[in-house]
N, C-alpha and C positions, 0 to 999 in steps of 0.2 A: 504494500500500500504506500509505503513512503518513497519506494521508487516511481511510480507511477504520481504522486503531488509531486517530487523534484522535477522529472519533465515535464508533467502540464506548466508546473513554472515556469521551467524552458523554455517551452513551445511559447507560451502568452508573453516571456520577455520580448523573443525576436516575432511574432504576430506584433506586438504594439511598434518594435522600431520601425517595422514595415508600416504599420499605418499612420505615423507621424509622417512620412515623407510622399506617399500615397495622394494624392487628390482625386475626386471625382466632381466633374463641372456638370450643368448643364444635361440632367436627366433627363429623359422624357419616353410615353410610352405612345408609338407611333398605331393607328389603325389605319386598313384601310383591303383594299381586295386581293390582296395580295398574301396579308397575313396579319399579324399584330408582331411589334419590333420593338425591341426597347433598343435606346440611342444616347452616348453617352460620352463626356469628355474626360479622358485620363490624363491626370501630370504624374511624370514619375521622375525623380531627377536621375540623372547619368551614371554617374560614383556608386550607387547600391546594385542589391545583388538582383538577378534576373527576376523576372515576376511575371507569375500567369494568373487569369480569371479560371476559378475551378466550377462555379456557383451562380447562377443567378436566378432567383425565385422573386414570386411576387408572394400577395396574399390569396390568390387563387389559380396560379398556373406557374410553370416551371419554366426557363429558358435554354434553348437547345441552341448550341455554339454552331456555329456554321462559316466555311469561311470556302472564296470565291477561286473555282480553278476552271481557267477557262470562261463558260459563259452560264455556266451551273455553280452552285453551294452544294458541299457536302458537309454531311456533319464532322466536327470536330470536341475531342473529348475537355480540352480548355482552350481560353483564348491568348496568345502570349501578351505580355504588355511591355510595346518597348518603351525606348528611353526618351525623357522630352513628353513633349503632350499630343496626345493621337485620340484618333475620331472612330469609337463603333459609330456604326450604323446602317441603315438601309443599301446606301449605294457605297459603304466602303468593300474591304477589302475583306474583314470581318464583320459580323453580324449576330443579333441574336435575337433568335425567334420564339416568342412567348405562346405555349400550348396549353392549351386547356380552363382556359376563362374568357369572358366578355369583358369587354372595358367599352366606357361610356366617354366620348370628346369631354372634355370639362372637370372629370372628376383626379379627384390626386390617392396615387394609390401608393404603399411601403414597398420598396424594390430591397431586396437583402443580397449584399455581394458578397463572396467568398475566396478568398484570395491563398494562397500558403501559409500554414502554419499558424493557421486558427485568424488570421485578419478578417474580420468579420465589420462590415459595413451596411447601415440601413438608413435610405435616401429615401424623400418623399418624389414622384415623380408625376408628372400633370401628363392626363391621357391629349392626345391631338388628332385629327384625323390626318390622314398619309395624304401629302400632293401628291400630284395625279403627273406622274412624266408628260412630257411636253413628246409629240411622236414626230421623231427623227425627220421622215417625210418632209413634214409641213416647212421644218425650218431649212429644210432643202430647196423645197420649191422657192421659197425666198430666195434663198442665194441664188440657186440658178441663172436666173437673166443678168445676173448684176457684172460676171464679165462681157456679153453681149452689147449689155447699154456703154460701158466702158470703153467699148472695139468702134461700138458705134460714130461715140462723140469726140474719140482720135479722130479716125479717119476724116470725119467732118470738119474739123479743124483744120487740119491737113489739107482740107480741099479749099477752104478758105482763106489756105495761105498761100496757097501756090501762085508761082508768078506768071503760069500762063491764061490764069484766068481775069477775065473783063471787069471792071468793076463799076 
């Protein structure tokens, strides 16, 4: 029994030095047709030791790590957390996708993170509904003509400079 208090000691001294230097910015839990996403800013400073997300539950659904290869998400068992300050979310690189409850635009629900060696974190986080991508196409068709018009009003200039034309 007294070996088992000496390491939870342990363990809770280096969980607290981790979470002193740990930040989390900028919660939020994203809906939308896609899926439900929680989104979140991490500061880790440089100089400490590596750090991954092991954990991320709500009060009514669990979060499943997922991270982008190619033009699909697989699951992933944690998320790493590098150094400086980096972006889960929807359209990063990693992601994390909340199964198993409803969430309501407007309401603020407890997000619990879990980190290495018992770092334990619990953030209030305000639900949002997910925008809606902007489709590729459209902002295509925009650009489109615009070397056309370009080519167009060279050449017309060009023709208005020329010196074998009458004026």
């Amino acid at each position: 029994m007294r070996r088992v208090l000496a390491l939870l000691a342990l363990l809770g001294a280096v969980a607290l030095g981790h979470l002193a230097d740990l930040e989390v910015d900028r919660i939020r839990i994203l809906t939308g047709p896609e899926g439900t996403f929680l989104e979140l800013a991490v500061r880790y400073p440089k100089n400490d030791t590596p750090l991954a997300l092991r954990v991320a539950v709500t009060d009514r659904s669990k979060g499943v790590f997922e991270r982008r290869e190619g033009g699909r998400y697989r699951r992933v068992k944690e998320l790493p957390i590098p150094y400086g300050i980096s972006t889960i979310g929807v359209a990063t690189r990693y992601r994390i996708r909340l199964v198993g409850g409803r969430y309501r635009p407007g309401e603020t629900v407890p997000v619990t993170l879990l980190f290495p060696a018992g770092a334990l974190i619990t953030l209030p986080a305000k639900v949002a509904p997910l925008a809606p991508r902007p489709p590729w196409g459209l902002g295509l068709l925009v650009l489109l003509p615009l070397p056309l018009v370009i080519l167009y009003r060279t050449r017309r200039r060009r023709a208005a400079r020329s010196p074998g034309r009458a004026r």
